[in-house]
C-alpha positions in Angstrom: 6.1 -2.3 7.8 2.9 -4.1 7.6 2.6 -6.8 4.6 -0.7 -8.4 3.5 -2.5 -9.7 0.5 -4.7 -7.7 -1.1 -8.1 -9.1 0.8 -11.6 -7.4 0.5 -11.4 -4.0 2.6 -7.8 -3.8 3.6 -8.2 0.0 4.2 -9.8 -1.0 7.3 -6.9 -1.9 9.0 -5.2 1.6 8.5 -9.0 2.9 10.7 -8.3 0.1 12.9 -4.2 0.4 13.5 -5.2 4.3 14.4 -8.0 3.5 17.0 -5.4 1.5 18.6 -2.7 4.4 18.5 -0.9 3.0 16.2 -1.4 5.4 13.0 -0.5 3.8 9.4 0.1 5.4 5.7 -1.0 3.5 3.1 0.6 2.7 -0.6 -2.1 2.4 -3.3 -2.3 2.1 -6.8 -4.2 4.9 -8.7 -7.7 3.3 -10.1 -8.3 3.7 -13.6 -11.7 5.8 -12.9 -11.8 9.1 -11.9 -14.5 8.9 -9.6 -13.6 6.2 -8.0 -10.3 7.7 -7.3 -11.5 10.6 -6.1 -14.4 8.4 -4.0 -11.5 6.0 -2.3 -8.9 9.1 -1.7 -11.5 10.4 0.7 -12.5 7.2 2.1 -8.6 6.2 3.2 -7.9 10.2 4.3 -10.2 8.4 7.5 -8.3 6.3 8.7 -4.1 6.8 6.9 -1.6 9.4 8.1 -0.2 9.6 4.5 -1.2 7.7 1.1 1.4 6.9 -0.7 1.0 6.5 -5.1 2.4 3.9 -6.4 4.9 5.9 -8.4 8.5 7.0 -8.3 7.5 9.8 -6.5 5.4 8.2 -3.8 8.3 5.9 -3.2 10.5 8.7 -2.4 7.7 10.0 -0.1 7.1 6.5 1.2 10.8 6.1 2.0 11.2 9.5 3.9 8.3 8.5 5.7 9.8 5.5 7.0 13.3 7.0 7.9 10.9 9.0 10.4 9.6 6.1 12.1 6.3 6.1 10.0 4.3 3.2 9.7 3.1 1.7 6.4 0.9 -0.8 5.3 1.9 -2.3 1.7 0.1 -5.0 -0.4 2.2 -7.5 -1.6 -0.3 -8.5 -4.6 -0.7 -4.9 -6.0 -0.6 -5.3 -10.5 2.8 -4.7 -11.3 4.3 -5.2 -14.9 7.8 -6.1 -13.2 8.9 -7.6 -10.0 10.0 -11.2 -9.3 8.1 -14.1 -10.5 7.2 -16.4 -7.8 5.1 -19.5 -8.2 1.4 -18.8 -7.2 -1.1 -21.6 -7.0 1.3 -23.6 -9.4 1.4 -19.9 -11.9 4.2 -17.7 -12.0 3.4 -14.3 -10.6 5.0 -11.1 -10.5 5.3 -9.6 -7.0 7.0 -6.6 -5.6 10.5 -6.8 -3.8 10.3 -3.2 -2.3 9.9 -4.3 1.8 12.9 -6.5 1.0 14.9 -3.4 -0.7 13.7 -1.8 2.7 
């Protein structure tokens, strides 16, 4: 499992973990805009084995994937409406407990 904050491109590390040999799925939250989900679905199919929703069903999918030695990139700042608060900057913040569950 790969962990990191959601920072500026971070699909570019899926394109850079499969130059090196290394391929990586990816877990992503749908955007709200159909062309724009459409445009970025594309853009990861580059560089990630698999893409993974951020759904019950792409947990399932995600968690099969791993049982096969798959790699995985997750963000730990994705919008969630539930999770454990944490402080953040001195503010509570939800974040996600699912590479702990793992």
């Amino acid at each position: 499992l790969v962990v990191t904050a959601h920072l500026a491109n971070w699909e570019i590390g899926s394109f850079a973990s499969a130059g090196l040999g290394w391929p990586m799925a990816v877990v992503y939250r749908e955007p709200n805009a159909p062309f724009v989900r459409t445009l970025l679905h594309r853009m990861r199919e580059g560089g990630a084995t698999a893409q993974f929703s951020k759904s019950t069903d792409g947990g399932i999918a995600l968690l099969r994937h791993v049982q096969q030695n798959g790699a995985v990139g997750i963000l730990m700042d994705q919008r969630l409406t539930d999770g454990v608060e944490v402080p953040f900057l001195d503010r509570p913040a939800l974040t996600t407990t699912i590479v702990a569950q793992m």
